[in-house]
MIMI-813887 format. One record per residue (C-alpha): x, y, z. Coordinates in Angstrom, 1 decimal. Each point is the difference from the previous one (the first is absolute). Layout:
<r><X>X</X><Y>Y</Y><Z>Z</Z></r>
...
This chain:
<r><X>60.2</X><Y>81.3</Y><Z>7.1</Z></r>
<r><X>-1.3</X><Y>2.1</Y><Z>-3.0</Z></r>
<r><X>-2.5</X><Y>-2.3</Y><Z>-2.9</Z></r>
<r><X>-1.5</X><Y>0.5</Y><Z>-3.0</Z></r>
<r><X>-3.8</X><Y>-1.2</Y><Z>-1.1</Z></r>
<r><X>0.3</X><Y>-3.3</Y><Z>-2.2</Z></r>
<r><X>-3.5</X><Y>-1.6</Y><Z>-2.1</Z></r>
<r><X>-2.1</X><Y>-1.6</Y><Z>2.5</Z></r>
<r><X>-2.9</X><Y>-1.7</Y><Z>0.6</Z></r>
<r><X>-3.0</X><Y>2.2</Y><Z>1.8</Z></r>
<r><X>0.4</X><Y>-2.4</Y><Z>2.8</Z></r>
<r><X>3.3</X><Y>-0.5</Y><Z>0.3</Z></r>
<r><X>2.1</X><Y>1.3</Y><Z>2.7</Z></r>
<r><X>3.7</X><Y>-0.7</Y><Z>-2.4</Z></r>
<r><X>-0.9</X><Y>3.6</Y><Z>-1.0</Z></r>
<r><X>3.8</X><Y>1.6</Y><Z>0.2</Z></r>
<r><X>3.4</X><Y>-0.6</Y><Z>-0.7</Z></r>
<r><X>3.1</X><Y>1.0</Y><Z>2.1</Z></r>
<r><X>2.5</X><Y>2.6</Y><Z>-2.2</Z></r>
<r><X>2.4</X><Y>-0.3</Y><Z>3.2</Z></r>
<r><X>0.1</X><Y>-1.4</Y><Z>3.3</Z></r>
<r><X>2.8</X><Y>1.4</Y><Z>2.7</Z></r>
<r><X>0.5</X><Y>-0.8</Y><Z>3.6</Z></r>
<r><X>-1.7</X><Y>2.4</Y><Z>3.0</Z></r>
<r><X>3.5</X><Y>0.8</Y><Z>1.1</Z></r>
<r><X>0.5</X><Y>2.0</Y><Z>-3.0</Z></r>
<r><X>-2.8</X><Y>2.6</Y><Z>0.6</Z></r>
<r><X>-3.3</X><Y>0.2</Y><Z>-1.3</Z></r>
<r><X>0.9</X><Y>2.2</Y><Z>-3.5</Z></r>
<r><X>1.0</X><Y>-1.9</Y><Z>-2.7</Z></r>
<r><X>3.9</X><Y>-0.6</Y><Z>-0.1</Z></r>
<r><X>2.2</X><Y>2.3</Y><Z>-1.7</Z></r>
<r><X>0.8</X><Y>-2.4</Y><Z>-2.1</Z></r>
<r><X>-3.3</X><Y>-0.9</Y><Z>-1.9</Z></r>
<r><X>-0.3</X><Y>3.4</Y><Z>-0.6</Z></r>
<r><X>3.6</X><Y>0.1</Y><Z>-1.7</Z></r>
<r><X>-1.6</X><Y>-3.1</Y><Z>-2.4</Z></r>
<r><X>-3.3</X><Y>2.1</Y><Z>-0.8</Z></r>
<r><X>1.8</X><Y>3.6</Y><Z>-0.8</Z></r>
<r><X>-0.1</X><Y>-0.5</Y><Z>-3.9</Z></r>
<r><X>-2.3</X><Y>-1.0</Y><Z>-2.0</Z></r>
<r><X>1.8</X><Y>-3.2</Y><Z>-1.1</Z></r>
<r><X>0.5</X><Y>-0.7</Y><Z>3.5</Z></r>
<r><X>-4.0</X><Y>-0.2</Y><Z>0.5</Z></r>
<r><X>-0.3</X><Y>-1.9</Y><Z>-3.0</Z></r>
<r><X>2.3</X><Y>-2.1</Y><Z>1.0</Z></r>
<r><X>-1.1</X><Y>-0.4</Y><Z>3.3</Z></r>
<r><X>-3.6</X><Y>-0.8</Y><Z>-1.7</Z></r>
<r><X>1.2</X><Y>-2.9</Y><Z>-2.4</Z></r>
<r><X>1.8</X><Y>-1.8</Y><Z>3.1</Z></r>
<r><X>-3.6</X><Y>0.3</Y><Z>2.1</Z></r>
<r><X>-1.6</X><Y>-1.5</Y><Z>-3.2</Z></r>
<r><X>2.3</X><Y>-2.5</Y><Z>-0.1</Z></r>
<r><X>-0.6</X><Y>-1.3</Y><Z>3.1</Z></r>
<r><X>-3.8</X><Y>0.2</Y><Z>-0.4</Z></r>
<r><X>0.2</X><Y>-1.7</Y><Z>-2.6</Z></r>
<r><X>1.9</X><Y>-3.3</Y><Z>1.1</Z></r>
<r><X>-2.1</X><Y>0.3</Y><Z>3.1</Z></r>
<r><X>-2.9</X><Y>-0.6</Y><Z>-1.8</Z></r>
<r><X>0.8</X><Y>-2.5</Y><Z>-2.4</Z></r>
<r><X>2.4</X><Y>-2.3</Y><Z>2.9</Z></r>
<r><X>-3.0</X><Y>0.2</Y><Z>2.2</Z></r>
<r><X>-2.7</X><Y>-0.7</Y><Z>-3.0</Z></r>
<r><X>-2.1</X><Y>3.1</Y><Z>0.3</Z></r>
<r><X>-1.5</X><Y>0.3</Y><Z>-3.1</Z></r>
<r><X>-1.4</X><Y>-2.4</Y><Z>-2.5</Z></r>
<r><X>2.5</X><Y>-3.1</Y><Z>1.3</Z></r>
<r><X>1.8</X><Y>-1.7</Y><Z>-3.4</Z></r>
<r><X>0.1</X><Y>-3.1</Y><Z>0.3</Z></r>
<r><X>3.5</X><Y>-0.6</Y><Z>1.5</Z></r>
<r><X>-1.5</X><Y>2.4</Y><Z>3.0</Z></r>
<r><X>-2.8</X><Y>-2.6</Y><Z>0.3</Z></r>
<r><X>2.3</X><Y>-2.6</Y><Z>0.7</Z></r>
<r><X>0.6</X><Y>1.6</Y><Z>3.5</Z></r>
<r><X>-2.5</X><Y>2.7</Y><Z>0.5</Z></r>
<r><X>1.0</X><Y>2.1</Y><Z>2.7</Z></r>
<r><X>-2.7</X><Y>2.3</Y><Z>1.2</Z></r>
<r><X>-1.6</X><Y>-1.9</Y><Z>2.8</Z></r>
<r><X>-4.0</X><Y>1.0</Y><Z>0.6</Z></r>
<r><X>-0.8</X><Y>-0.1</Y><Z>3.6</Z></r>
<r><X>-3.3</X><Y>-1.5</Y><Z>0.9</Z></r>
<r><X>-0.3</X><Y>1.0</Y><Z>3.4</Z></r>
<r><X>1.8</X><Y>3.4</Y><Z>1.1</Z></r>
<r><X>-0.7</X><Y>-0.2</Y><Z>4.1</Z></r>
<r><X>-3.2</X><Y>-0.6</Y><Z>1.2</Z></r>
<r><X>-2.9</X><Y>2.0</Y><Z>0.3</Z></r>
<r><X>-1.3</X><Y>0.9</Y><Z>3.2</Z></r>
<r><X>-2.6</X><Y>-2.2</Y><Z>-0.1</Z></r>
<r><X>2.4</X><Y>-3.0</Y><Z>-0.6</Z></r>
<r><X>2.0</X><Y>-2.6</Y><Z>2.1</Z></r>
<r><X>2.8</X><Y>-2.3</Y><Z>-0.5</Z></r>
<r><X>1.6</X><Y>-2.6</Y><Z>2.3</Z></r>
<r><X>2.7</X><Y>-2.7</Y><Z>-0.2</Z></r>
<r><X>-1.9</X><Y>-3.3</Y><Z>-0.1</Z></r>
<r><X>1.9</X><Y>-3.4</Y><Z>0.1</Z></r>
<r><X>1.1</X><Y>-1.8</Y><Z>-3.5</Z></r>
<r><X>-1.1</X><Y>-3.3</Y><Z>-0.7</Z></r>
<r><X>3.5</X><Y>-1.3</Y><Z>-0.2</Z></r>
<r><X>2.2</X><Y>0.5</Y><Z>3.1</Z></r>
<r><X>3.1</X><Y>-0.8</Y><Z>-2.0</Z></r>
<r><X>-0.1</X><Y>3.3</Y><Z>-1.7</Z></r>
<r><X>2.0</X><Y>2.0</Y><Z>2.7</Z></r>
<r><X>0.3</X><Y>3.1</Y><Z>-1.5</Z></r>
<r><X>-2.7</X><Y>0.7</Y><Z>-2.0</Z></r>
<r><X>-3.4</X><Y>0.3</Y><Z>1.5</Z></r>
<r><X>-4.0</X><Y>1.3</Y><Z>-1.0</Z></r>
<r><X>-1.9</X><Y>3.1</Y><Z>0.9</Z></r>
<r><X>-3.6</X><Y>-0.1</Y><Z>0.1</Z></r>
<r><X>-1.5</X><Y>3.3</Y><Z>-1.6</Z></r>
<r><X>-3.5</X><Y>1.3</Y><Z>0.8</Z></r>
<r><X>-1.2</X><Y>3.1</Y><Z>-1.9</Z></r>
<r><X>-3.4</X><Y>0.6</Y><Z>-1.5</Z></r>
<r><X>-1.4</X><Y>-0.6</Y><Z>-3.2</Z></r>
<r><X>-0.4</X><Y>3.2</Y><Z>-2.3</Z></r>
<r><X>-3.7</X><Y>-1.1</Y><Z>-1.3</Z></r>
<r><X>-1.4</X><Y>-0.9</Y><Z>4.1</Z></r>
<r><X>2.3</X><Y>2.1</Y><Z>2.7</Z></r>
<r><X>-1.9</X><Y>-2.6</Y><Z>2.0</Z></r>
<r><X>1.8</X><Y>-3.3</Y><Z>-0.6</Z></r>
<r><X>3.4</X><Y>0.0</Y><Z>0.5</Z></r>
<r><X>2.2</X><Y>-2.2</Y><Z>-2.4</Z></r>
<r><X>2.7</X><Y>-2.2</Y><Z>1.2</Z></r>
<r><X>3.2</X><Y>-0.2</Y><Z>-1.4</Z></r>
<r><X>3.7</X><Y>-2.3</Y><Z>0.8</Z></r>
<r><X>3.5</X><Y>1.5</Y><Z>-0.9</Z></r>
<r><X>2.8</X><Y>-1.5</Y><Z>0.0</Z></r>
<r><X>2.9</X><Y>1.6</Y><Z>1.5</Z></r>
<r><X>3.9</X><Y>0.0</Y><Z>0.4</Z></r>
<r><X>1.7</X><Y>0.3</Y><Z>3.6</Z></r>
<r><X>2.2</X><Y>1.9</Y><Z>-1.9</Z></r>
<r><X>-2.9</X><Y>2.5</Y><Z>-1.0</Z></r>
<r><X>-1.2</X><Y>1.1</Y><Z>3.9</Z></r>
<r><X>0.6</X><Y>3.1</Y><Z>1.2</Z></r>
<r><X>-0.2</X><Y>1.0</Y><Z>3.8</Z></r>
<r><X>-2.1</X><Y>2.2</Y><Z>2.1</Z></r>
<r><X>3.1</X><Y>3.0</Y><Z>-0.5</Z></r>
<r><X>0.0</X><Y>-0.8</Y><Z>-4.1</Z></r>
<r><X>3.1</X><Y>-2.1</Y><Z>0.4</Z></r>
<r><X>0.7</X><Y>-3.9</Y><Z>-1.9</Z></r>
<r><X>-1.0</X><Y>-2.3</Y><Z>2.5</Z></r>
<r><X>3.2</X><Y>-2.2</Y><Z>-0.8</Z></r>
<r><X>2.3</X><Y>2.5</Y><Z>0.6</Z></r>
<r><X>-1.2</X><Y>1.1</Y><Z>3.6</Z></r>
<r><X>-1.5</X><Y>-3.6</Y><Z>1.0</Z></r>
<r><X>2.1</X><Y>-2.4</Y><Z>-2.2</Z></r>
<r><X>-1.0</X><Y>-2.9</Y><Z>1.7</Z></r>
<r><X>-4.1</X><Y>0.4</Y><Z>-0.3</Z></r>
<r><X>-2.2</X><Y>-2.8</Y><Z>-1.8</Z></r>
<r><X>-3.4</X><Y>0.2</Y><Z>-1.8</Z></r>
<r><X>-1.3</X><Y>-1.6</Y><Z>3.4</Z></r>
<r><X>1.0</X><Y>2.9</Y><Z>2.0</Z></r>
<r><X>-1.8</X><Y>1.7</Y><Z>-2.0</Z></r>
<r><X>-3.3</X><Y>-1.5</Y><Z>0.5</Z></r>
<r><X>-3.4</X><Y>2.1</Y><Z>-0.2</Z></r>
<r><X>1.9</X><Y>3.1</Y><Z>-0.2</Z></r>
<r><X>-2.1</X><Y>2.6</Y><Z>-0.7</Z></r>
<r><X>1.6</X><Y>1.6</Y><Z>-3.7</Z></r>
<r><X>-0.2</X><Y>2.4</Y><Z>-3.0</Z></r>
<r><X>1.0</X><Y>-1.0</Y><Z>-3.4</Z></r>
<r><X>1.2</X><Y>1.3</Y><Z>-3.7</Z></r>
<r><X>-0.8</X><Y>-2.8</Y><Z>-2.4</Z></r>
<r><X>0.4</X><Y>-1.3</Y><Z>-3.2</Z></r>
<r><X>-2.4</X><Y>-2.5</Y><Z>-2.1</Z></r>
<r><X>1.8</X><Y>-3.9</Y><Z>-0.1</Z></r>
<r><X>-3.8</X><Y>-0.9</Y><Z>-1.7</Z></r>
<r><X>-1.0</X><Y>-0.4</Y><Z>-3.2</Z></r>
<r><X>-1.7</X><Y>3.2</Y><Z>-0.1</Z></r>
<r><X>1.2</X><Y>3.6</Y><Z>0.9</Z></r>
<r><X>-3.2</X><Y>2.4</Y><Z>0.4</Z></r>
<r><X>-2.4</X><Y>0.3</Y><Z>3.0</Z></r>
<r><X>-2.7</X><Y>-1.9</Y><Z>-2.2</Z></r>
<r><X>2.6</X><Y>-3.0</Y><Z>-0.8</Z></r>
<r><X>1.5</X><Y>-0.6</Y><Z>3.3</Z></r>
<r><X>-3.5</X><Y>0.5</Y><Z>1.5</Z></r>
<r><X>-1.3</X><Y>-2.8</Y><Z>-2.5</Z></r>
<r><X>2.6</X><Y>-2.2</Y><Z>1.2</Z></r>
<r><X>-0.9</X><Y>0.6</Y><Z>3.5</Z></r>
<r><X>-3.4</X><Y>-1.4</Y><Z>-0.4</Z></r>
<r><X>1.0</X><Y>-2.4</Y><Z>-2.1</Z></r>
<r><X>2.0</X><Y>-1.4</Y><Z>3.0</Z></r>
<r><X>-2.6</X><Y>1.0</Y><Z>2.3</Z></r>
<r><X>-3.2</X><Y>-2.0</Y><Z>-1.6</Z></r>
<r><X>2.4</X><Y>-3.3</Y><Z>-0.6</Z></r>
<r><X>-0.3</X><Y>-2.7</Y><Z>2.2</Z></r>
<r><X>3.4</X><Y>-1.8</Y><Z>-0.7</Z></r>
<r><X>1.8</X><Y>4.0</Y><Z>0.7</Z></r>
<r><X>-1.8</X><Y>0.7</Y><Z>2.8</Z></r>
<r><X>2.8</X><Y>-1.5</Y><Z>2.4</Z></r>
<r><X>3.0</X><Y>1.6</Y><Z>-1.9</Z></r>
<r><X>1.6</X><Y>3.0</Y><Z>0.3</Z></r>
<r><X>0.9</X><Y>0.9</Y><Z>-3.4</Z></r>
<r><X>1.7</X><Y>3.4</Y><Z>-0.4</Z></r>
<r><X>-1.5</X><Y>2.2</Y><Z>-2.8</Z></r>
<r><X>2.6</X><Y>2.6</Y><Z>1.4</Z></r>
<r><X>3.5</X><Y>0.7</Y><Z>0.8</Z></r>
<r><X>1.9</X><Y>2.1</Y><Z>2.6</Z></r>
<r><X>2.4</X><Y>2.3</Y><Z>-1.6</Z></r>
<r><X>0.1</X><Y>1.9</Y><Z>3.9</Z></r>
<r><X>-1.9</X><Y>-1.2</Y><Z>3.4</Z></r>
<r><X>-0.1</X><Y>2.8</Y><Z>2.8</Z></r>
<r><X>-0.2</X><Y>-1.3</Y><Z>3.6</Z></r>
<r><X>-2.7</X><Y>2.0</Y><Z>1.5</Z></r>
<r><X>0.5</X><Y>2.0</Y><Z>3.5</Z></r>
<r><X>-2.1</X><Y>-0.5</Y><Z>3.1</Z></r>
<r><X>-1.9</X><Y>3.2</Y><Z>-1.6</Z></r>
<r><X>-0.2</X><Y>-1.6</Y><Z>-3.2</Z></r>
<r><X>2.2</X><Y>2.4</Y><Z>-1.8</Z></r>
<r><X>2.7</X><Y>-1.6</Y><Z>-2.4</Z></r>
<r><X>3.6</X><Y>1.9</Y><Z>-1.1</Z></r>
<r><X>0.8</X><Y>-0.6</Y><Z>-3.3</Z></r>
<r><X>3.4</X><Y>1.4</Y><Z>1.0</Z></r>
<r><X>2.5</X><Y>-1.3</Y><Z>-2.3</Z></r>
<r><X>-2.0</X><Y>-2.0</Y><Z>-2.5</Z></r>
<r><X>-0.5</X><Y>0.5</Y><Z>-3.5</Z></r>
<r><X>-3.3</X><Y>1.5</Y><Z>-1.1</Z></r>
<r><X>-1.6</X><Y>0.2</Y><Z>-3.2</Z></r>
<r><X>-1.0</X><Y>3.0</Y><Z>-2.4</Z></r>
<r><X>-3.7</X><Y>0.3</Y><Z>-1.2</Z></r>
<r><X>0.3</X><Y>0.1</Y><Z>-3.5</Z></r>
<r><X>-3.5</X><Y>-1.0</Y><Z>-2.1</Z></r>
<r><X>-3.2</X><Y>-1.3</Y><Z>1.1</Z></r>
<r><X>0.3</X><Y>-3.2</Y><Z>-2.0</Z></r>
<r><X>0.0</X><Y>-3.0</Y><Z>1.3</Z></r>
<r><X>-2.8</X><Y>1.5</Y><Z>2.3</Z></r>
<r><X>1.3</X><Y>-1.0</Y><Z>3.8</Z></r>
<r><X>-1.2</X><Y>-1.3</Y><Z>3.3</Z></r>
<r><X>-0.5</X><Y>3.3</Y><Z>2.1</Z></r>
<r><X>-3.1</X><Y>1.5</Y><Z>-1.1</Z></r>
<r><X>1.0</X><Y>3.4</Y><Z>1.6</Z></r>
<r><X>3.3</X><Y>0.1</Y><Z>-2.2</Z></r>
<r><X>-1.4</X><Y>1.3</Y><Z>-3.9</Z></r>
<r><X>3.2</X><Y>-0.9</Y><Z>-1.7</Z></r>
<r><X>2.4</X><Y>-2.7</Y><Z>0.4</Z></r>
<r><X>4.3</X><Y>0.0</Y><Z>0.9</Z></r>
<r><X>2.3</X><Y>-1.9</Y><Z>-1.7</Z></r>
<r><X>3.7</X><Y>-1.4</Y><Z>1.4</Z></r>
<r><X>2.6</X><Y>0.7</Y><Z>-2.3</Z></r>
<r><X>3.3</X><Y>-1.0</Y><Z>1.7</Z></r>
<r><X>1.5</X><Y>-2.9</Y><Z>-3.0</Z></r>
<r><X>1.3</X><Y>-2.4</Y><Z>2.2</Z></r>
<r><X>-3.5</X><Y>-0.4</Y><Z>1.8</Z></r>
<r><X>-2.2</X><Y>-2.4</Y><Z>-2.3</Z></r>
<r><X>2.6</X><Y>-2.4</Y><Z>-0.3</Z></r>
<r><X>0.7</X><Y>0.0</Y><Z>4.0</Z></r>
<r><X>-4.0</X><Y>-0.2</Y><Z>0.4</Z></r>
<r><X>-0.3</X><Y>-2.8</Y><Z>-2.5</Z></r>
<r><X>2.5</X><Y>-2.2</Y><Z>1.4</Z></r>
<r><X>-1.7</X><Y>0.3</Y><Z>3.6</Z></r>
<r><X>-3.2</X><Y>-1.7</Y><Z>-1.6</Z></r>
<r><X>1.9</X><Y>-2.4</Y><Z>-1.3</Z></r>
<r><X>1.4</X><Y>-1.5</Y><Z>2.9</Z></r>
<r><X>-3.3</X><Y>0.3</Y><Z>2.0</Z></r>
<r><X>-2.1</X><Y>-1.7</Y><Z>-2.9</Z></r>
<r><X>3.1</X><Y>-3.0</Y><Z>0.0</Z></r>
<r><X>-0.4</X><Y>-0.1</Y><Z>3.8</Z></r>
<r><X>-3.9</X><Y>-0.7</Y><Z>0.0</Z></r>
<r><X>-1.3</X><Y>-3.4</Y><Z>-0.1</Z></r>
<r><X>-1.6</X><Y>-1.4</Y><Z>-2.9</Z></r>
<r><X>-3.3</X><Y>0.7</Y><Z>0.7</Z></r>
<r><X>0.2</X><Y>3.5</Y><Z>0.8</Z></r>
<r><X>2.4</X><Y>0.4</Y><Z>-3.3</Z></r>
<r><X>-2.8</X><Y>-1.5</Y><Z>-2.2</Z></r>
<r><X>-2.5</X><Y>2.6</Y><Z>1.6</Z></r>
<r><X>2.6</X><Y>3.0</Y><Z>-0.6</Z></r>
<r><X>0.3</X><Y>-1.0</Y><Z>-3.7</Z></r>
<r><X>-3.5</X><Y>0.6</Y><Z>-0.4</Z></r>
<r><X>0.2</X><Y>3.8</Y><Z>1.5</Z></r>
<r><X>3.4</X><Y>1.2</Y><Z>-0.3</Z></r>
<r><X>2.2</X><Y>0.7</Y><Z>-2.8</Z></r>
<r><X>1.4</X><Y>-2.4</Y><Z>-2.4</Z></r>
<r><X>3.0</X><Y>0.9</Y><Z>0.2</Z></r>
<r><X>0.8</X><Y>-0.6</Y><Z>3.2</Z></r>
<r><X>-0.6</X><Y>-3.9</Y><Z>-0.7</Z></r>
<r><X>2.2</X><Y>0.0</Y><Z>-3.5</Z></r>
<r><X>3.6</X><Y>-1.5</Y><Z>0.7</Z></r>
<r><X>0.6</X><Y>1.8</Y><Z>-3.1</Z></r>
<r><X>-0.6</X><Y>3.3</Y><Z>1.5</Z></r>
<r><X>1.4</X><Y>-0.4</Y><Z>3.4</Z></r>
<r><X>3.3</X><Y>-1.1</Y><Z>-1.6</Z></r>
<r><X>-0.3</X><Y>3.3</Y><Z>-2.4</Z></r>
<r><X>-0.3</X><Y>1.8</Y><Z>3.6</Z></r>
<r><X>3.3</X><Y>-1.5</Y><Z>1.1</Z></r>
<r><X>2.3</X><Y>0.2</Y><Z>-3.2</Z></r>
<r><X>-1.4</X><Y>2.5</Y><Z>-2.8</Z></r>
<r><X>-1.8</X><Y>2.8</Y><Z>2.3</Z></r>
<r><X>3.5</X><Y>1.2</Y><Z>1.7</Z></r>
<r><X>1.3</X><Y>0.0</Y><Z>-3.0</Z></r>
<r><X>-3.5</X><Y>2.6</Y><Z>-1.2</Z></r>
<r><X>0.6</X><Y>2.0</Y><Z>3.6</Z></r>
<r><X>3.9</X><Y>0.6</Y><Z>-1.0</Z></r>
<r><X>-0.6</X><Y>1.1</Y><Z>-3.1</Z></r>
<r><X>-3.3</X><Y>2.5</Y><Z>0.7</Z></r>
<r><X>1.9</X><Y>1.0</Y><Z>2.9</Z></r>
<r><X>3.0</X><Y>0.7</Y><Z>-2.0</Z></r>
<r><X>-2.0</X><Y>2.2</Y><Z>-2.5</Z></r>
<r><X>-0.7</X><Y>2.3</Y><Z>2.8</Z></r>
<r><X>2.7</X><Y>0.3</Y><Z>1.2</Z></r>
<r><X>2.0</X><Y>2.9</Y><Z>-1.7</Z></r>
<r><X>2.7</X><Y>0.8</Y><Z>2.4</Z></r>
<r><X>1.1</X><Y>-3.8</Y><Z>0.6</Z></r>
<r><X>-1.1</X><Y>0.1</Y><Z>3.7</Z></r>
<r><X>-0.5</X><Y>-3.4</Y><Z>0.7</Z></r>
<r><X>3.7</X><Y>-0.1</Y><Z>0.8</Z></r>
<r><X>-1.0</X><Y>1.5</Y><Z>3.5</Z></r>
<r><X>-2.2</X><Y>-2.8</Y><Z>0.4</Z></r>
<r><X>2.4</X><Y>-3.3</Y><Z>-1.5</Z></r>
<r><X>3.1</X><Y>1.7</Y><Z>0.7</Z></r>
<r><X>3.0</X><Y>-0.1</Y><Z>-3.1</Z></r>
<r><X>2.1</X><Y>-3.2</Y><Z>-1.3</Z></r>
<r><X>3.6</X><Y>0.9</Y><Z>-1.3</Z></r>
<r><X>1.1</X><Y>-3.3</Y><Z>-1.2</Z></r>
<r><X>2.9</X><Y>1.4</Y><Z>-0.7</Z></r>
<r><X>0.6</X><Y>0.7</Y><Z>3.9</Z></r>
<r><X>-0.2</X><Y>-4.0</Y><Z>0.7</Z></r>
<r><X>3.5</X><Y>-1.5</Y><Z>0.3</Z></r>
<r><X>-0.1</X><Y>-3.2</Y><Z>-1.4</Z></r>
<r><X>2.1</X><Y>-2.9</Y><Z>2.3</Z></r>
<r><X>2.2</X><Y>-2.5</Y><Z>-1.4</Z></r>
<r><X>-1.0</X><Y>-4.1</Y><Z>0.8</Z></r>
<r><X>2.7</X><Y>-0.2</Y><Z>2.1</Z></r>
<r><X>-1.3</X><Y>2.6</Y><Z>2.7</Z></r>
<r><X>-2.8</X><Y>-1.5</Y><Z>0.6</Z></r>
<r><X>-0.9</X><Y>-2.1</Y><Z>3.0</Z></r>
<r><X>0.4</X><Y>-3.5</Y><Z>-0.4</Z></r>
<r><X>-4.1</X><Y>-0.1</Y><Z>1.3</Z></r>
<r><X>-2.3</X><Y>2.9</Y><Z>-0.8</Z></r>
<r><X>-2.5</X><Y>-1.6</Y><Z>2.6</Z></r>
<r><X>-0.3</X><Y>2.2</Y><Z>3.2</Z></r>
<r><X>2.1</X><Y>2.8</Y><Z>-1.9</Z></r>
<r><X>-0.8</X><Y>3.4</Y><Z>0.9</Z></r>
<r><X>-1.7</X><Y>1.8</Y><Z>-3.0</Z></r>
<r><X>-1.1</X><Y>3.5</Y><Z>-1.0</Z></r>
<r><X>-2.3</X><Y>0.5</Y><Z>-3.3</Z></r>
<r><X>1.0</X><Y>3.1</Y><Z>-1.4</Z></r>
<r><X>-3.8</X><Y>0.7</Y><Z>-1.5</Z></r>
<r><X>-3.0</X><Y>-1.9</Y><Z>-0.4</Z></r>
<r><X>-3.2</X><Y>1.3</Y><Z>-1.9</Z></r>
<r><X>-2.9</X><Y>-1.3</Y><Z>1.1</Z></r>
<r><X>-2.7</X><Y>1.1</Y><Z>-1.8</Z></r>
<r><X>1.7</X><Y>-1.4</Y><Z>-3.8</Z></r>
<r><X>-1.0</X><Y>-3.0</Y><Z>-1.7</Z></r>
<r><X>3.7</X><Y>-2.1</Y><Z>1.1</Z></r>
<r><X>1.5</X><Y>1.8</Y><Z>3.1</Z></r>
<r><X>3.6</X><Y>1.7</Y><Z>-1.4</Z></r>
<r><X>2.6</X><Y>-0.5</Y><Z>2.4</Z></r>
């Protein structure tokens, strides 16, 4: 790979963009090719408005700068509040308070408090089966399909995080903490301030493999984190995520009883208890993700992911070949996109 420095912020680590990318096969010069493209001077230039291009759409699809207000609608950037524990920190699986919930289950978070390194502060997340990872760094429900939240009982774990609360920075979530701490009617609930974007089983040496997880990119140092050793603070920004996120907290909130759901209202976002909002999550957002994905993509290579449709290639049968019954025919669907609005067959 060869890059070139892009505007950043002092604590970012987005600090370059890739000019070209080629396989290890090829060697490790840059390929004849590229260096056809960059001979002439209108060949750099050329080469330069493309890279600018891209930049460009990058930042605005993934609301960078100053959001507009049609980037507000779905903000993208997703501001971690707890990047891994420190070293002075735990985190176990603990059991929810509704056993109905099968696949969706709390971590208890111990770290200590910026002001006293003294007292620790205690923390729930709530978490996705779908969002462990394994002592080798693998999905847990792709090597052990068949393993429950109870399985996973007091398993020691490490976490990457993202604020479900009211508040984002250390001094908000914090707040909320004792909020829940010094109430009477709370003090028997286990209401997650936090969610689990990735939980990392923890080895018999306590060492975690993030292996092939996703990991953020610290970016600014506001909203001001968890881990007092970390000085700035990473951000997500993979499009699709929010929305995936979001509608995980909506089907735990809709799962809790009625008493736990009236304490969550009282710490955790609004949103997530808006009927309005959660059907915005199911029918508008993929509708936003399609089209910020869309802007990125210059070369049209979401094909590779969705496949084409020639409708052209679809021979059409007459009423009278046909079946008499369609029930128990055998049936092949020639494309289905999942992640639009109405599935296109």
């Amino acid at each position: 790979v060869t890059v070139r420095s892009i505007p950043h912020n002092p604590y970012s680590q987005l600090r370059y963009q890739a000019v070209v990318l080629w396989k290890e096969e090829l060697g490790h010069n840059i390929p004849r090719q590229v260096y056809s493209m960059a001979s002439t001077r209108q060949g750099r230039m050329d080469m330069s408005m493309h890279l600018d291009t891209v930049h460009d759409r990058i930042k605005q699809n993934l609301a960078m700068g100053n959001p507009s207000q049609r980037e507000l609608s779905y903000p993208t950037l997703i501001p971690v509040a707890l990047n891994l524990l420190p070293k002075d920190g735990s985190a176990h699986i603990v059991e929810t308070q509704n056993n109905s919930i099968k696949h969706m289950g709390l971590v208890k978070v111990s770290i200590c408090q910026f002001s006293d390194p003294t007292r620790k502060m205690e923390i729930f997340v709530m978490f996705h089966i779908e969002d462990v990872y394994d002592t080798q760094g693998r999905k847990m429900v792709e090597t052990t399909p068949h393993v429950t939240i109870q399985d996973l009982k007091n398993a020691d774990v490490n976490v990457i995080c993202r604020s479900i609360s009211k508040g984002e920075t250390y001094v908000d979530i914090k707040g909320l903490v004792d909020r829940i701490r010094s109430g009477d009617e709370y003090k028997n609930s286990k209401i997650p301030l936090l969610q689990a974007i990735a939980v990392f089983m923890k080895s018999k040496e306590g060492k975690i493999v993030t292996g092939s997880a996703a990991l953020p990119t610290f970016s600014r140092i506001e909203p001001s984190n968890l881990n007092r050793k970390q000085s700035s603070t990473a951000f997500y920004y993979k499009i699709k995520l929010r929305a995936e996120l979001d509608s995980k907290v909506y089907e735990y909130v809709n799962r809790c009883d009625n008493v736990t759901r009236n304490h969550m209202k009282t710490f955790l976002h609004t949103k997530f208890f808006d009927h309005k909002e959660m059907d915005n999550n199911r029918t508008n957002v993929p509708k936003i993700i399609l089209n910020r994905l869309g802007g990125i993509d210059v070369f049209r290579d979401i094909h590779y992911d969705f496949g084409h449709f020639n409708p052209s290639a679809i021979q059409t049968l007459n009423s009278g070949d046909l079946p008499a019954k369609l029930s128990s025919q055998g049936a092949c669907v020639k494309l289905l996109w999942f992640d639009r609005p109405s599935p296109k067959y």
